[in-house]
C-alpha positions as MATLAB code, in Angstrom:
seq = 'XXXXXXXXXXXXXXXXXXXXXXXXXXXXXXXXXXXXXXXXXXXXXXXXXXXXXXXXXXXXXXXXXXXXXXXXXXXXXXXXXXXXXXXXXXXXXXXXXXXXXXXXXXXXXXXXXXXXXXXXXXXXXXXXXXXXXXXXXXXXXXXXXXXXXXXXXXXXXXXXXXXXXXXXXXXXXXXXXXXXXXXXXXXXXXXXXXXXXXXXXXXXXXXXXXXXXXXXXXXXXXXXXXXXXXXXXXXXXXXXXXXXXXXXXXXXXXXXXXXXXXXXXXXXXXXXXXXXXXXXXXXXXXXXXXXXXXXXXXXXXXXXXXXXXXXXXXXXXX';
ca = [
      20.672    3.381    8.810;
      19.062    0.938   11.666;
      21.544   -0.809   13.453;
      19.070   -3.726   14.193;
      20.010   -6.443   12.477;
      16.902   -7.832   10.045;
      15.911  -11.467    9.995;
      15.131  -12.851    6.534;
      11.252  -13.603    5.173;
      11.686  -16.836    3.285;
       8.652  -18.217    2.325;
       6.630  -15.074    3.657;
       2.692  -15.372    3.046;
       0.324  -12.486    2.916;
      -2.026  -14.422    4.957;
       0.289  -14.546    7.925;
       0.102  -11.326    8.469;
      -3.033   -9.762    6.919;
      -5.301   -7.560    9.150;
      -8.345   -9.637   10.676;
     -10.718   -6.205    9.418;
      -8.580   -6.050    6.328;
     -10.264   -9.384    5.633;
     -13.804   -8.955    7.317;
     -13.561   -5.382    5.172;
     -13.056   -7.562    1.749;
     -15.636  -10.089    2.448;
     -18.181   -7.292    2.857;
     -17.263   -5.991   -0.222;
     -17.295   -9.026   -2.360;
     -20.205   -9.457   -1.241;
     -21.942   -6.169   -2.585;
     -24.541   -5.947   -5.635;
     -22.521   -4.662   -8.423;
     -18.761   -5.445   -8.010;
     -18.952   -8.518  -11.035;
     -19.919   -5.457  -12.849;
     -17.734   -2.833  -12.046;
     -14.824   -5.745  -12.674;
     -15.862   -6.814  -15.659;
     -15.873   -3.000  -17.169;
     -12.734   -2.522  -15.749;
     -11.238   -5.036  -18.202;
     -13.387   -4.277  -20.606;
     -12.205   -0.910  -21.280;
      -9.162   -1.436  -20.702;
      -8.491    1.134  -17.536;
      -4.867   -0.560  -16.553;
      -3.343   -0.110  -19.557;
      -4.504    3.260  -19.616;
      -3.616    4.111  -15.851;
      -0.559    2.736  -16.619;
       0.248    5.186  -19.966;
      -0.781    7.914  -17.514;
       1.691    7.141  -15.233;
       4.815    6.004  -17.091;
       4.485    8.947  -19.259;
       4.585   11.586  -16.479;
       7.334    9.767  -13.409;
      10.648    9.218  -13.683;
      11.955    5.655  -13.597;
      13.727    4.240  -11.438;
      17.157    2.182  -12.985;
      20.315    1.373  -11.753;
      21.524    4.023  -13.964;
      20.029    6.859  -13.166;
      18.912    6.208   -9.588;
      21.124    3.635   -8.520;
      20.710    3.522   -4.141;
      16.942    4.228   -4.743;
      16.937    1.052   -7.142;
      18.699   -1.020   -4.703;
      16.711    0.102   -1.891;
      13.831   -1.225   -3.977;
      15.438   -4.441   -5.112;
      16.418   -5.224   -1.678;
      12.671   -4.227   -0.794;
      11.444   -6.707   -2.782;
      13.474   -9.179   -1.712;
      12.162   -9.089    1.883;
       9.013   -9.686    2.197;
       9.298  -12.798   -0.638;
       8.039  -10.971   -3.920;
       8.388  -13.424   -6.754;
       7.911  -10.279   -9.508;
      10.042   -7.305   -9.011;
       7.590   -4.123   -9.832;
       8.925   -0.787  -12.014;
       9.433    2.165   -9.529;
       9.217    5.577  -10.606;
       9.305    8.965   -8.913;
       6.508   11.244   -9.102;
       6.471   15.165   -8.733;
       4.841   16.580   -5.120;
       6.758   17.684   -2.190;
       4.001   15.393    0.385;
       5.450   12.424    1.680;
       3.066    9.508   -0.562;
       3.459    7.020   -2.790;
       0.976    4.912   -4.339;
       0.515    1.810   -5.967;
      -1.463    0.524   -9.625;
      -0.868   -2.011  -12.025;
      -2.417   -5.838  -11.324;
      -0.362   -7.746  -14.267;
       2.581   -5.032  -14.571;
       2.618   -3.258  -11.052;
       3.911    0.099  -10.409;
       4.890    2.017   -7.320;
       5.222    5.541   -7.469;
       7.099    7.205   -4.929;
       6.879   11.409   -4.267;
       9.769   13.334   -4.430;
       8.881   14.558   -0.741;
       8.870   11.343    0.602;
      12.827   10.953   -0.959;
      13.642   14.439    0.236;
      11.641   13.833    3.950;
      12.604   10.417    5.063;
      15.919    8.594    6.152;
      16.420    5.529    4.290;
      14.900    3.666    6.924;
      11.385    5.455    6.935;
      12.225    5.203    3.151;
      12.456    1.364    3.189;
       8.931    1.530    5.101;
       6.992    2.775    2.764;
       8.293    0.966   -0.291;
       7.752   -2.256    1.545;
       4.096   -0.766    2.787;
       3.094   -0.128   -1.031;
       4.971   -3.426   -1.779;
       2.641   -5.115    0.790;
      -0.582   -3.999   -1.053;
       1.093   -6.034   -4.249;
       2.005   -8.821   -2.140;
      -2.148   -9.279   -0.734;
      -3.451   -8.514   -4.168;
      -4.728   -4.875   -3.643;
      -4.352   -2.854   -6.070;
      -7.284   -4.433   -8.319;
      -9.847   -3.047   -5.659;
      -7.813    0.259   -5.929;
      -7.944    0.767   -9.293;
     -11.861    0.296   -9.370;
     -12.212    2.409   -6.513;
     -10.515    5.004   -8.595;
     -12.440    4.552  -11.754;
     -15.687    4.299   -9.722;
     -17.134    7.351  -10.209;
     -16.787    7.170  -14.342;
     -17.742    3.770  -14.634;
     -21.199    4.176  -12.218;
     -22.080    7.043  -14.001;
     -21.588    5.393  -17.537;
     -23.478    2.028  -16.076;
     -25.915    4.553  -14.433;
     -26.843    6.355  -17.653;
     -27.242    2.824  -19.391;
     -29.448    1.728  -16.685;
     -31.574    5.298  -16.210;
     -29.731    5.795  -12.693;
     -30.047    2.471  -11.547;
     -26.301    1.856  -11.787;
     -25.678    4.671  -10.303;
     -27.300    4.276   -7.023;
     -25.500    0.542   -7.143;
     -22.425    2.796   -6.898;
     -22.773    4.514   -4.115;
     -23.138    1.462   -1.899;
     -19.556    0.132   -3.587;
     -17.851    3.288   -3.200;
     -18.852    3.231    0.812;
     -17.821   -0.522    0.642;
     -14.922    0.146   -1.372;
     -13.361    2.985    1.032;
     -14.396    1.342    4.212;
     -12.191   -1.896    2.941;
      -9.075    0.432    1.466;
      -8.809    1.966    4.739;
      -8.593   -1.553    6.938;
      -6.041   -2.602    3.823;
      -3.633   -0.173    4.685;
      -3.169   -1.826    8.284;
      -1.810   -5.022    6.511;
       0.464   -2.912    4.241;
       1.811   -1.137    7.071;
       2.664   -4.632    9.132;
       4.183   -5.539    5.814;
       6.392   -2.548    6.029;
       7.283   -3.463   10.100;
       8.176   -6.779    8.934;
      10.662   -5.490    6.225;
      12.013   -2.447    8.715;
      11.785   -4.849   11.748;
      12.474   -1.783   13.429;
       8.625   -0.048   15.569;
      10.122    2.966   16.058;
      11.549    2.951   12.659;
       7.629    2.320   11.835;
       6.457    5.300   14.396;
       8.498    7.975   12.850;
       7.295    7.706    9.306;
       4.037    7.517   10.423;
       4.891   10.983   12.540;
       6.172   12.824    9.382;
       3.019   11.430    7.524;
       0.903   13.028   10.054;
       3.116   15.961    9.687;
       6.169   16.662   11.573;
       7.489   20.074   10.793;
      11.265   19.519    9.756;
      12.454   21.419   12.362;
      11.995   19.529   14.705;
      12.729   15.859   13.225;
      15.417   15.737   15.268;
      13.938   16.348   18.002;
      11.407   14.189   17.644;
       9.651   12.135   20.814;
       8.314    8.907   19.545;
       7.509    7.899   23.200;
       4.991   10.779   23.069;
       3.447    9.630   19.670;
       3.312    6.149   21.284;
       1.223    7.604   24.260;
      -1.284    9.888   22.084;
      -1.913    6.165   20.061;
      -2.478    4.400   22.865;
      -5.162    7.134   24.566;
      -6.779    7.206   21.202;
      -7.233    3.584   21.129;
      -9.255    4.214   24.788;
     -11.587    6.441   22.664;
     -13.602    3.588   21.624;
     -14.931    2.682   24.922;
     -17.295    5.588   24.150;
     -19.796    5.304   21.845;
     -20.187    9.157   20.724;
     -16.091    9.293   20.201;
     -16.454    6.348   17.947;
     -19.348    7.434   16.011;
     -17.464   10.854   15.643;
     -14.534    8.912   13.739;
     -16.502    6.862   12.216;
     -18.073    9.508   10.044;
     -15.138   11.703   10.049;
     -13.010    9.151    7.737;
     -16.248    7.912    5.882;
     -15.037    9.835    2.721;
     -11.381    8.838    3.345;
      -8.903    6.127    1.423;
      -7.230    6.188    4.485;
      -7.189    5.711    8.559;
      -6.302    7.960   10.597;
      -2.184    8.148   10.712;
      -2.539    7.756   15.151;
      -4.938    4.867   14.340;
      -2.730    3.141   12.047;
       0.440    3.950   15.140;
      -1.431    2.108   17.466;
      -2.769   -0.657   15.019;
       1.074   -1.385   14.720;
       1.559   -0.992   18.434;
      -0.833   -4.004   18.669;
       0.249   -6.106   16.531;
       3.567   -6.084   18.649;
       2.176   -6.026   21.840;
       0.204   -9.350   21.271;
       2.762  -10.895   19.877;
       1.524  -11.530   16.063;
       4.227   -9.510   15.060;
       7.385  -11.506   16.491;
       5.161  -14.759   15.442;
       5.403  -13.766   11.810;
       9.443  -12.886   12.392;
       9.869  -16.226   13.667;
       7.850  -17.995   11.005;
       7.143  -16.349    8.587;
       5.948  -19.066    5.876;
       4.100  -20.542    8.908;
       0.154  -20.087    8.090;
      -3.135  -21.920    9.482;
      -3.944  -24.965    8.097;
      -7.345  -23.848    7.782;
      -8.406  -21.668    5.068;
      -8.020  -18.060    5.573;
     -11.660  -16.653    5.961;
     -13.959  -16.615    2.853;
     -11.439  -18.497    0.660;
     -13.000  -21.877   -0.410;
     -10.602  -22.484   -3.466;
      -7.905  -20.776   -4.913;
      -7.434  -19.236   -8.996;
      -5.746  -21.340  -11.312;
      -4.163  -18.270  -12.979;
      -2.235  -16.459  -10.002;
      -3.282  -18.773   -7.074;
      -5.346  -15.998   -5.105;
      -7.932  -17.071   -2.633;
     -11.298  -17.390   -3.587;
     -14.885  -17.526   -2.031;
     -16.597  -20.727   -3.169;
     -19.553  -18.209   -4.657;
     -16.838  -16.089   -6.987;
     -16.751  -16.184  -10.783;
     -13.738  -13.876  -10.995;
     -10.747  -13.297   -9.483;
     -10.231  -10.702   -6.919;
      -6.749  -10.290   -7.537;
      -5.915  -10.701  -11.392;
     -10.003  -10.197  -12.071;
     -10.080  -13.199  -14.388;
     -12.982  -15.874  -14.660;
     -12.631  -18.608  -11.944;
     -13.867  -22.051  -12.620;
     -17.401  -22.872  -11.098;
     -16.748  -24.781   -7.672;
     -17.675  -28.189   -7.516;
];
């Protein structure tokens, strides 16, 4: 266990520590033909409650009974970074280190057994406070249609004689291109939980797979040098069109990119900002939010009809 005493998160607000491309990523999207659409069907038919079937029926959950430390872990989890509404954990089957998130009204987190078996309890706490993070910022509705996307294009598409179709393929690029800056504000959620970088580096080491052998061995000062060289690969312009279409098909960044993301976040000081206040945001709306939903209090732009977050009807602005 970290000896590094943690600082409590009273009060802590998404929007004190969300990702400046996390939100220049969502604004794009809600701003792409088709997404009213794609939310609307969503609801419609119901996808949650079958996700959710799908996933309580095959994962083990997590009680106090049967899984007692894990549920405390969780609870404690929770706890830290301010969560009003306690999610259901379960664990999932797959030796990987993962976990995932789904669930708007009734959130779940999933975690792998390989990320039980692989991490310390530490690392552990870091990724239940990452996927907690994505609850936390309202996430998970965006990943659930980015799931379903493929199904519901193709059903809109043959409705429309292709025409929904093609609207697809310009939400799944916007869709992936905004999960992948997401998962830089779920990681500073899970620093601010940890409060522990190198407790951040080396789960980020074993997700971009550090044999077991050699974990404890490892050299996190070496990681930390290979993030910050890769950062000085976007000074040139072939190196960053390179990545750029490398992870065009990916839900997530690159595990050094998402290192040195974290790296940066300490080194300009955001990070110890956020410890030392954390219910401290602007006074100034966060960027695109003109108003806020009157049924779970999620930012809204002043041109939305639905809600982001729970994907309910917004009154018109005035």
């Amino acid at each position: 266990m970290s000896a590094v005493p943690r600082r409590p998160l009273h009060g802590l607000k998404p929007q004190a520590y969300e990702h400046p491309l996390d939100r220049k990523a969502l604004d794009a999207l809600q701003g792409t033909r088709g997404l009213e659409t794609l939310v609307r069907k969503c609801n419609e038919w119901g996808f949650e409650r079958l996700l959710r079937v799908q996933l309580t029926g095959s994962n083990l959950r997590v009680t106090a009974d049967n899984f007692p430390q894990l549920h405390e872990m969780f609870a404690d989890t929770c706890h830290a970074l301010d969560l009003p509404l306690q999610p259901e954990l379960y664990v999932g089957a797959g030796g990987e280190i993962n976990a995932f998130t789904a669930g708007v009204d009734k959130p779940i987190v999933v975690l792998n057994s390989g990320a039980i078996d692989l991490l310390d309890d530490d690392e552990l706490r870091f990724v239940m406070a990452h996927e907690l993070g994505h609850v936390k910022s309202g996430h998970v509705l965006y990943y659930q249609i980015a799931e379903f996307l493929p199904v519901i294009s193709e059903a809109i598409g043959d409705a429309t004689f292709g025409v929904g179709a093609l609207l697809g393929v310009s939400l799944q690029v916007a869709l992936l291109n905004w999960r992948r800056k997401s998962e830089h504000t779920a990681d500073r959620a899970g620093l601010l939980v940890v409060q522990d970088l190198q407790v951040a580096l080396s789960t980020l080491m074993k997700l971009a797979g550090l044999p077991q052998r050699y974990r404890d061995a490892v050299n996190v000062d070496d990681f930390i040098a290979q993030a910050r060289a890769f950062d000085g690969m976007d000074s040139d312009k072939l190196s960053w069109f390179a990545k750029w279409l490398s992870t065009a098909g990916q839900t997530h960044p690159w595990t050094v990119l998402r290192a040195k993301e974290c790296l940066s976040w300490v080194d300009d000081g955001g990070y110890q900002r956020v410890l030392d206040a954390p219910a401290e945001v602007p006074l100034l709306l966060p960027a695109g939010v003109a108003r806020f939903c009157v049924h779970c209090g999620a930012g809204c732009a002043a041109s939305a009809v639905f809600c982001t977050k729970c994907g309910k009807p917004v009154p018109a602005a005035h």
